[in-house]
C-alpha positions in Angstrom: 81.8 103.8 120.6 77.8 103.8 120.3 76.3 103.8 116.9 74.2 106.9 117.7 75.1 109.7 115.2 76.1 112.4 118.1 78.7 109.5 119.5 79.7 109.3 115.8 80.1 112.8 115.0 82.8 113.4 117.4 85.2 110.8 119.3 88.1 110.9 121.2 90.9 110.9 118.6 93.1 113.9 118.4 95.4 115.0 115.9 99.3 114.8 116.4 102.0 116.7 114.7 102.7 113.8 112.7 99.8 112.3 112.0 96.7 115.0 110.9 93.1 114.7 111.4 91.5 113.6 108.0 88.2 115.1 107.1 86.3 114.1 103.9 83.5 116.2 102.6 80.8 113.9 101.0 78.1 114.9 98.0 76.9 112.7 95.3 78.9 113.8 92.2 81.7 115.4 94.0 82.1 118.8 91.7 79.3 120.3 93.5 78.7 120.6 97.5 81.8 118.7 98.7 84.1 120.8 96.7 83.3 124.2 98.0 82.9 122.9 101.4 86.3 121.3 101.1 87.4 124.7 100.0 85.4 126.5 102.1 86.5 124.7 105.5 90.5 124.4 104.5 90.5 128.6 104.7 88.5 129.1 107.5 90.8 126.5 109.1 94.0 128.3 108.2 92.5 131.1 109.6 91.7 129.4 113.3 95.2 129.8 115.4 95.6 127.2 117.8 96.9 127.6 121.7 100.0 126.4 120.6 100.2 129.0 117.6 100.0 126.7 115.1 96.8 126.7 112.4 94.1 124.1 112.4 94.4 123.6 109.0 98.0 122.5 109.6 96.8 119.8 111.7 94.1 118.5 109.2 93.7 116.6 105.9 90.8 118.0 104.0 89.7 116.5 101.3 85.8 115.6 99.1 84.7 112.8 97.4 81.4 111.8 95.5 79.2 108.9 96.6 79.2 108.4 92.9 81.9 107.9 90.2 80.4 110.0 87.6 82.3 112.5 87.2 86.2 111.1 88.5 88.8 113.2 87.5 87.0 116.1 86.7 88.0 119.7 88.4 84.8 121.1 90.4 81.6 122.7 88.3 82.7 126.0 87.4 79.4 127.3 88.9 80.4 126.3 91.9 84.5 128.1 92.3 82.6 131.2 90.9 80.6 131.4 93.9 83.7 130.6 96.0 85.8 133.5 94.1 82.7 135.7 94.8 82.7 135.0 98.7 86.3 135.7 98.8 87.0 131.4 99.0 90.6 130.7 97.3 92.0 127.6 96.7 91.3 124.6 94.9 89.7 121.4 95.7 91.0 117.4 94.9 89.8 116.5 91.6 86.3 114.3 91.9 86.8 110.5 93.2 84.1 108.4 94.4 84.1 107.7 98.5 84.8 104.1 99.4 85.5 101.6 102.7 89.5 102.1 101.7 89.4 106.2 101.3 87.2 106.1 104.8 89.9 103.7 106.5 91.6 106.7 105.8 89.9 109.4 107.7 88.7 110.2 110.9 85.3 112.3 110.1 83.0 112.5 107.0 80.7 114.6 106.7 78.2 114.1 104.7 76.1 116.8 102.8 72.5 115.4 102.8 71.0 112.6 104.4 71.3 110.6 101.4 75.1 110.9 101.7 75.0 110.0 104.9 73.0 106.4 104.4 75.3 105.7 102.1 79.0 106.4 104.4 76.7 104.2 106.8 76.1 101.4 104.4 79.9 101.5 103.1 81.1 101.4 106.3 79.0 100.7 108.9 79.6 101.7 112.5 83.2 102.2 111.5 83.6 106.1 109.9 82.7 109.0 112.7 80.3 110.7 110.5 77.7 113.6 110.0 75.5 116.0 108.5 77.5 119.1 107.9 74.3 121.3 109.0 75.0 119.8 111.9 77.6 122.3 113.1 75.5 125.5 111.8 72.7 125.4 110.1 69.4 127.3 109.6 67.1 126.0 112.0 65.0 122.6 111.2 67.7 122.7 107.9 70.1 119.4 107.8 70.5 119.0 104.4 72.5 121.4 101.6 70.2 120.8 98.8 72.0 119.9 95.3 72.3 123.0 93.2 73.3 121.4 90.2 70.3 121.6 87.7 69.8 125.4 89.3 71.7 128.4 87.9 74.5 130.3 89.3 72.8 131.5 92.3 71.4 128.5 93.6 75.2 127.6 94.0 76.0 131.2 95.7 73.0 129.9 98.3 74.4 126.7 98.6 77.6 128.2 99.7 75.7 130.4 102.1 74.7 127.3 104.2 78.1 125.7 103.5 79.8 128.5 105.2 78.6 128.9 108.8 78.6 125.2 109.3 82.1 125.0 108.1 83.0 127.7 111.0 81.0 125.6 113.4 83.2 122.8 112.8 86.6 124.4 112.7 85.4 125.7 116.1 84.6 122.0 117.4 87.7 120.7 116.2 89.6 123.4 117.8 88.4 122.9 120.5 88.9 119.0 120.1 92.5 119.1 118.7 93.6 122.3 120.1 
């Protein structure tokens, strides 16, 4: 595989019955971006039937992590499952850990939330992870980047979800179409 980032962003690997397709959402703190895009993309997954019937979700492993450890443990910023609840997102996402070179062993795509994120899968394990920007699969035009809305107030979450959102579609459409 080539180190450019569209040869990294998708590969040959497809997901068996027994074995699912991991997929790790990447932010900084973890409670934030990669939660409710971890949310986000797990129910618009279930919702994506398969040619063989079955869902996509049931042939992925969705989880987030944080490029930092600040906040391990903790459940996601309740700013950020109110916007879910008001776009009609269920579900809960995996309690904050910080992303390492063992949890990416583990998975076969991260996707990274800003290009900050991204340097950093890159310089944990180089060459190694298939990763991206989420933006990549749907974003606003000349956008790559969900911006952090932590310091913001409650709507700047509700807009960070509205970017989260058709990129998470984007993707559950490429990996149907990959794993389907």
């Amino acid at each position: 595989m080539g180190d450019s980032r569209e040869d990294r962003r998708t590969g040959p690997r497809t997901a068996s019955r027994d074995e699912p397709y991991g997929v790790l959402f990447v932010c900084t703190g973890n409670i934030c971006r990669s939660p409710m895009a971890e949310v986000a993309f797990r129910q618009i997954a279930a919702g994506v039937i398969l040619a063989d019937g079955t869902s996509l979700a049931g042939r992925l492993d969705i989880a987030s992590a944080g490029t930092s450890g600040w906040h391990a443990g903790e459940e996601m910023d309740p700013r950020a499952r109110a916007a879910l609840d008001a776009a009609g997102f269920t579900g809960s996402g995996t309690p904050a850990t910080q992303v390492s070179k063992r949890g990416l062993a583990t998975v076969d795509l991260a996707i990274a939330l800003d290009r900050e994120h991204l340097r950093e899968l890159d310089r944990i394990a180089p060459l190694t992870t298939r990763a991206a920007l989420l933006l990549e699969w749907g974003g606003p035009a000349g956008v790559l980047e969900v911006f952090d809305p932590y310091y913001g107030h409650t709507e700047r979450f509700t807009e960070c979800l509205e970017l989260i959102v058709p990129a998470c579609r984007g993707l559950a459409d490429d990996l149907a179409a990959t794993l389907g």
